[in-house]
N, C-alpha and C positions, 0 to 999 in steps of 0.2 A: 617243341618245334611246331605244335600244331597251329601251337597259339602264332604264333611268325605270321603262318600262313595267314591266318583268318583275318590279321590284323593287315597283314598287305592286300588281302580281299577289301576288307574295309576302306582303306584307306585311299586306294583304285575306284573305286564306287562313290567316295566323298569327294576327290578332287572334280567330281564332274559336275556337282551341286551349286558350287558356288560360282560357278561360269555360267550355269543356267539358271540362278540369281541374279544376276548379273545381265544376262541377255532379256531375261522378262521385264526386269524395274524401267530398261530404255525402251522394249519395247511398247509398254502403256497401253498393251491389250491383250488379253485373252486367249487369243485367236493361237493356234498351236499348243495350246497348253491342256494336261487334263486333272482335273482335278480329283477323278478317278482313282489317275495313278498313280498321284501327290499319295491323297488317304494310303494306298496301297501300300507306298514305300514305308507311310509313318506309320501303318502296322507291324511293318517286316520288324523294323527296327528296336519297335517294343515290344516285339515278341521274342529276339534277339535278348533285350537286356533282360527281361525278365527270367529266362532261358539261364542267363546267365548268374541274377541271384540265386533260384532256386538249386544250382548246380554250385552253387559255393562258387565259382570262379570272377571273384572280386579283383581283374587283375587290369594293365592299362588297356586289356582288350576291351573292355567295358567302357574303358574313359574313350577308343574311338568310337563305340556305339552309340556315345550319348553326344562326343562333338558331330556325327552325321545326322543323329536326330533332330540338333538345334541346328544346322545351317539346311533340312528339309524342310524343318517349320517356319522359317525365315522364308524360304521360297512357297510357302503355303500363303503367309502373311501378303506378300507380293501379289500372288494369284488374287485375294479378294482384293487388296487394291485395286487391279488389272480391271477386274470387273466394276467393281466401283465407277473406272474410266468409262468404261464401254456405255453402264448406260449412264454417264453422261451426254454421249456422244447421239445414243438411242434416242434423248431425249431431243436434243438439239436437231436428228435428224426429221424427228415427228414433227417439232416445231414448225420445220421446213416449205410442209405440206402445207401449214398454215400462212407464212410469210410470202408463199408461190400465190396465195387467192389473190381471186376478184371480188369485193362487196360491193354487192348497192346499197346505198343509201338514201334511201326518201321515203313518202310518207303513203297514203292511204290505198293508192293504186298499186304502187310498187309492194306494197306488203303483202299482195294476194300472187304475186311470180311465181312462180317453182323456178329457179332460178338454177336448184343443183338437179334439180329432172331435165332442164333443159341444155346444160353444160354435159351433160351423160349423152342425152339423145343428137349432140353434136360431136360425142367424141375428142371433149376438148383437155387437154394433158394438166388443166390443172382445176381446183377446184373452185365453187363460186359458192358465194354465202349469200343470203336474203337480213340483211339488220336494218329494214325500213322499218317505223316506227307510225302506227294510225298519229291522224292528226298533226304531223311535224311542221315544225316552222322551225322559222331563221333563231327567233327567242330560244326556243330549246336546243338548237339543231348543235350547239359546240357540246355541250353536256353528256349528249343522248349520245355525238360519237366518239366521246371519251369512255363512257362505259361499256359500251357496246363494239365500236369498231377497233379502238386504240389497241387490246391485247391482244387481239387477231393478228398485228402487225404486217396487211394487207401488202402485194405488190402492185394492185390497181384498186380504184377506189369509183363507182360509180356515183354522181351526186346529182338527185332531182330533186328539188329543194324549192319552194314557191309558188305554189297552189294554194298554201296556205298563208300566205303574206300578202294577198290581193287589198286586204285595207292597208298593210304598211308601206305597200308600193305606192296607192293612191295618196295617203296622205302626204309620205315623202318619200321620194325615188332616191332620193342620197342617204337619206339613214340605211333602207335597204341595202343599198350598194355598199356600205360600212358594213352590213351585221355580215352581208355574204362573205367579203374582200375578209373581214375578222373569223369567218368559218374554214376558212381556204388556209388563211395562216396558219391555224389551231391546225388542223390534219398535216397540213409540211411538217411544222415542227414534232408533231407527234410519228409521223411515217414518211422521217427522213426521204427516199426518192421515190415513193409512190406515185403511179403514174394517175392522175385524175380527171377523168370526165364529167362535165357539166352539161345538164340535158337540159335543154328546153321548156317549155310547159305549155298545154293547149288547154283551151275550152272554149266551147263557141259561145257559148252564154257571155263572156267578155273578151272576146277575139279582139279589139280594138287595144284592152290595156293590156293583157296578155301576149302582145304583138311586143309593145314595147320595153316590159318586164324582160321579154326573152332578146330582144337587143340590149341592153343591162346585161341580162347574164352572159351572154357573146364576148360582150365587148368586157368583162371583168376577167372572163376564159383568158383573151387575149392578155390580156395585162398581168393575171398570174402566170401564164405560158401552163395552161391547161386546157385541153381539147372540148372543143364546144360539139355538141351533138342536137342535131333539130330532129326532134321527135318526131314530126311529120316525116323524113325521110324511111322510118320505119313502116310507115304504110306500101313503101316501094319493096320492101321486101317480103317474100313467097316464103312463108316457113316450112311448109312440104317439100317444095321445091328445095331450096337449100338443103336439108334433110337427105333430101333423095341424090342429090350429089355427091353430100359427103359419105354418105351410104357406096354409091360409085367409085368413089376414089379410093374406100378400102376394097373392095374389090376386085381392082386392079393392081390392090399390092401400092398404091401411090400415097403413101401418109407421111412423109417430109415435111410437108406444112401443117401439120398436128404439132411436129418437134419444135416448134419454134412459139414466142408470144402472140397468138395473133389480135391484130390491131384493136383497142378499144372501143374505138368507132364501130367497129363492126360487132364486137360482142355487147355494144348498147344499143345499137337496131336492133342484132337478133332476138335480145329481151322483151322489146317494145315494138317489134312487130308479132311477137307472139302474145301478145298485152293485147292489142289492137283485135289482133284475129283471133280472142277468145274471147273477147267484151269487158275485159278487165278495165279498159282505158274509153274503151266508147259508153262507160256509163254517165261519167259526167259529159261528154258532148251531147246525148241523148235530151239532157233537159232542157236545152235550145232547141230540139228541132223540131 
């Protein structure tokens, strides 16, 4: 009689196994489940049959011991699935962090930015990367951001590109305008909707073709339908000042416009007027004056 009992014990305790098999495998995560208690159970169980050779009771009470142990290890199996999903998921969210950046991309001035000191000291929601490269030009420039920018899978993409192409502009303004018009393609198709900014270039040592380089690069902005940026407007900007506002506006408890993308444009001044007001960019103008 006892055996009845133990075995509608058992049997009470296994119907509830396979419905929470069942619940875990749709669920595809973790989350509720412990694996703790898994182990727990699948000790009871084998401490149960073993209980039950050592005691001679070879009977079909044993055969429900052993079908509860396989339909809890079946829910054990599911559980490391479960996880399996999870960090996929872990994975793809960390990504995320990466897909949410801003890079700059350009070459000798731009390499020296702190670029994620200065994305911090604004308080800005997502992060920003420095992948400028000494000496860049247009010949290198699709390469350099296939190794460097493309895995990043950037959401904005800053590009100062042309400082170093002062003889291929001079010799021909149209091949220039192919290699750039051929670097702009390269980043689309590699960072499907990326939003991209094209800066300027200054030096006063050639202020005259550097005037027109950067109408070329304007006018190529427009025709990709990417945001043109003139460096020179960054001297208009106060980077204490800025600083100290948005300093202000957390203190007031007002960061709503933290929560959202803020405009390109302005996070390619804030870079390059803190370039300007640190000497990073007034080195080459320095050698004209």
């Amino acid at each position: 009689m006892g055996s009845i009992f133990e075995a509608v014990m058992l049997v009470c305790f296994g119907c509830s196994w396979p419905l929470n098999v069942i619940k875990a495998y749709k669920a595809r995560s973790t989350k509720g489940t412990s694996l703790a208690f898994i182990l727990l159970i699948i000790t009871g169980y084998v401490a149960g049959i073993l209980a039950k050779y050592i005691n001679g009771q070879k009977n079909y009470v044993l055969g429900v011991y052993f079908i509860n142990l396989i339909i809890v290890l079946v829910n054990l199996a599911v559980f490391f699935r479960n996880r399996s999903l999870d960090r996929g998921i872990t994975i793809m969210v960390g990504n995320k962090t990466t897909s949410d950046s801003v890079i700059l991309f350009g070459g000798n001035a731009d390499r020296d930015i702190p670029v994620a000191e200065i994305a911090e000291s604004y308080g800005f929601n997502f992060p920003m990367y420095n992948r400028s490269s000494y000496n860049l030009s247009l010949k290198d420039a699709k390469k350099t951001f296939q190794d460097k920018v493309v895995p990043m899978s950037p959401e904005s993409v800053i590009i100062h590109i042309g400082a170093e192409d002062l003889d291929l502009f001079k010799k021909s303004s149209a091949e220039f305008d192919i290699k750039y018009i051929d670097l702009i393609s390269s980043v689309k198709a590699s960072c499907g909707n990326s939003r991209i900014a094209l800066v300027s270039n200054v030096d006063a040592s050639n202020r005259g073709i550097f005037d027109e380089m950067n109408r070329h690069i304007k006018a190529i902005a427009s025709s990709e339908k990417c945001l043109y940026v003139d460096i020179n407007n960054a001297r208009l900007w106060s980077h204490e000042e800025a600083k100290e506002l948005m300093s202000f506006m957390y203190d007031v408890g007002y960061d709503k416009p933290l929560n959202i993308k803020k405009p390109l444009g302005d996070i390619s001044e804030i870079l390059y007027s803190y370039a300007y007001h640190n000497g990073i960019l007034n080195a080459r103008e320095s050698r004209a004056v």
